[in-house]
ZAFI-676551 format. One line per 10 residues: number of its first residue (from 1); their letters; for each residue x, z, y of N, C-alpha, C. Coordinates in steps of 0.05 Angstrom, whole numbers, m for minus. Layout:
// ZAFI-676551
NUM	a	X Z Y X Z Y X Z Y; ... $
//
This chain:
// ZAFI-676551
1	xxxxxxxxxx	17 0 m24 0 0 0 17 0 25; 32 16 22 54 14 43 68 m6 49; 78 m18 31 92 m47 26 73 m63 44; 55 m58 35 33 m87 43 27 m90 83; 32 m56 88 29 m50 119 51 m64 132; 67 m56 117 101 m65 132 102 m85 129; 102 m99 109 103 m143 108 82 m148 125; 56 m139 133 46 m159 150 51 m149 184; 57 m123 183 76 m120 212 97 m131 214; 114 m141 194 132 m162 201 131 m184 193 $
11	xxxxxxxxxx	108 m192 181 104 m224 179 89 m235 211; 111 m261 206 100 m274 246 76 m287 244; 63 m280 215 27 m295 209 9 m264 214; 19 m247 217 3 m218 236 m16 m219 253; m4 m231 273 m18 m242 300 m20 m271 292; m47 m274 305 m54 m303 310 m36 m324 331; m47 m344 316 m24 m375 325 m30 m375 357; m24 m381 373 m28 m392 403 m42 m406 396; m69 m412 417 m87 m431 411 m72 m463 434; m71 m476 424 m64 m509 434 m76 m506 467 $
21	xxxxxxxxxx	m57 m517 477 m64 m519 509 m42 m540 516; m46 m552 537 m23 m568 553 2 m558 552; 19 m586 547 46 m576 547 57 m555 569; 85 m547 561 94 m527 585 105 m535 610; 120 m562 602 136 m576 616 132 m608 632; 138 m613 660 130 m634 668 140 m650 649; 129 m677 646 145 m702 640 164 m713 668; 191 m719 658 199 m736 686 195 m758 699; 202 m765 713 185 m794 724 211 m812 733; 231 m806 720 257 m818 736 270 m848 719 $
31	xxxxxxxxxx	292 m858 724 295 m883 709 312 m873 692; 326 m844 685 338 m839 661 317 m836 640; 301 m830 643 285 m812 621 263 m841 615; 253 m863 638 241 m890 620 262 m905 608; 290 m901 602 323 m916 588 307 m902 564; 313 m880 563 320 m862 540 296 m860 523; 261 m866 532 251 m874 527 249 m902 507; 255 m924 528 265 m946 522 279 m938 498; 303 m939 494 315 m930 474 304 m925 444; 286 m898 456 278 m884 429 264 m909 418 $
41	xxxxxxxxxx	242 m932 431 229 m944 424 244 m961 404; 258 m966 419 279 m992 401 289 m980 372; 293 m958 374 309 m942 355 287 m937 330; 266 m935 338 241 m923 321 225 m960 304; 229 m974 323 213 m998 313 222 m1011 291; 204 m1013 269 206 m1027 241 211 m1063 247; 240 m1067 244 247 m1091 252 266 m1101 228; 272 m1083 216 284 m1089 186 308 m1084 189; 317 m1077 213 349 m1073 223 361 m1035 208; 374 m1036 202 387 m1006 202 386 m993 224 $
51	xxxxxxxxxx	382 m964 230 400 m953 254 418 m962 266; 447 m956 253 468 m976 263 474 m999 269; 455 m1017 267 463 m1046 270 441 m1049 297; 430 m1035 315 412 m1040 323 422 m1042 362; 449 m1030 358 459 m1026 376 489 m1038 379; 498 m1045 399 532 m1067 392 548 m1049 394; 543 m1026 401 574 m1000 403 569 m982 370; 544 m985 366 536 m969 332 549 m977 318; 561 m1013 315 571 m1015 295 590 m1011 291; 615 m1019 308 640 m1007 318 644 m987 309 $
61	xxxxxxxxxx	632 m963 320 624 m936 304 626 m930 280; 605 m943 275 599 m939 233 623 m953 229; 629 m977 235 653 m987 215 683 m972 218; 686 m960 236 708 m943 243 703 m922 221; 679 m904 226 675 m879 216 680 m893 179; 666 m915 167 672 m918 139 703 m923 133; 718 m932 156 744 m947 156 755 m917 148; 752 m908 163 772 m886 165 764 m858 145; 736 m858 132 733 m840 106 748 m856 83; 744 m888 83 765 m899 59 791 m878 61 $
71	xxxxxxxxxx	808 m888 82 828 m876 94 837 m848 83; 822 m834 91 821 m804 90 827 m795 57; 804 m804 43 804 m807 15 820 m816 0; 832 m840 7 846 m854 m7 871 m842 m11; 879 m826 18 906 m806 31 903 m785 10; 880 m765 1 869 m737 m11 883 m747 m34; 871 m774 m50 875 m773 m76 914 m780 m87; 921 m794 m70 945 m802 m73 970 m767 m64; 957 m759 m48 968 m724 m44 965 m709 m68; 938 m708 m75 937 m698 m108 938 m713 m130 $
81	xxxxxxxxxx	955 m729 m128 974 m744 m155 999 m738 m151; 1010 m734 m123 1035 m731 m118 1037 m697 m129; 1013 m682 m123 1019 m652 m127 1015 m651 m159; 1007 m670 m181 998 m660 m210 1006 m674 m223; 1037 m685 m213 1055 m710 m224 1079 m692 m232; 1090 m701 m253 1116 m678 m244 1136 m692 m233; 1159 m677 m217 1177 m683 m207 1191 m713 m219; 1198 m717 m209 1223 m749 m224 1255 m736 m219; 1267 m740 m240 1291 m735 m244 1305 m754 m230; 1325 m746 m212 1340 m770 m200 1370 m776 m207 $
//
């Protein structure tokens, strides 16, 4: 019984939800926020494109970022062959 007092004094379903009312915050009205807008639209629309390809600096991006996990990886595994190799007699 006690248990049951204390979980719902600390459950945040205790008190009732806020009932729905207008947002809190203006919308802006400036030309960053119809870009970014803009943007999201482009970003969101079913055009068959990837994320990354949707933009000319994204790809650059992605192909760097895959260039250089090859890279990375390729570096890891060749480090741990060198560490589980044994020495070479010279």
């Amino acid at each position: 019984m006690l248990g049951k007092v204390v979980f719902r004094h600390l459950s945040s379903l205790a008190e009732p939800l806020p009932r729905v009312t207008q947002g809190r915050y203006p919308v802006p009205n400036d030309s960053r926020f119809k870009q970014l807008m803009e943007k999201q639209t482009r970003f969101c629309r079913d055009d068959g494109l990837l994320v990354w390809q949707k933009a000319g600096a994204d790809v650059t991006i992605y192909r760097f970022a895959v260039i250089g996990s090859a890279v990375a990886t390729i570096s890891s595994i060749y480090g741990l062959w060198r560490l589980i190799s044994p020495p070479q007699n010279a």
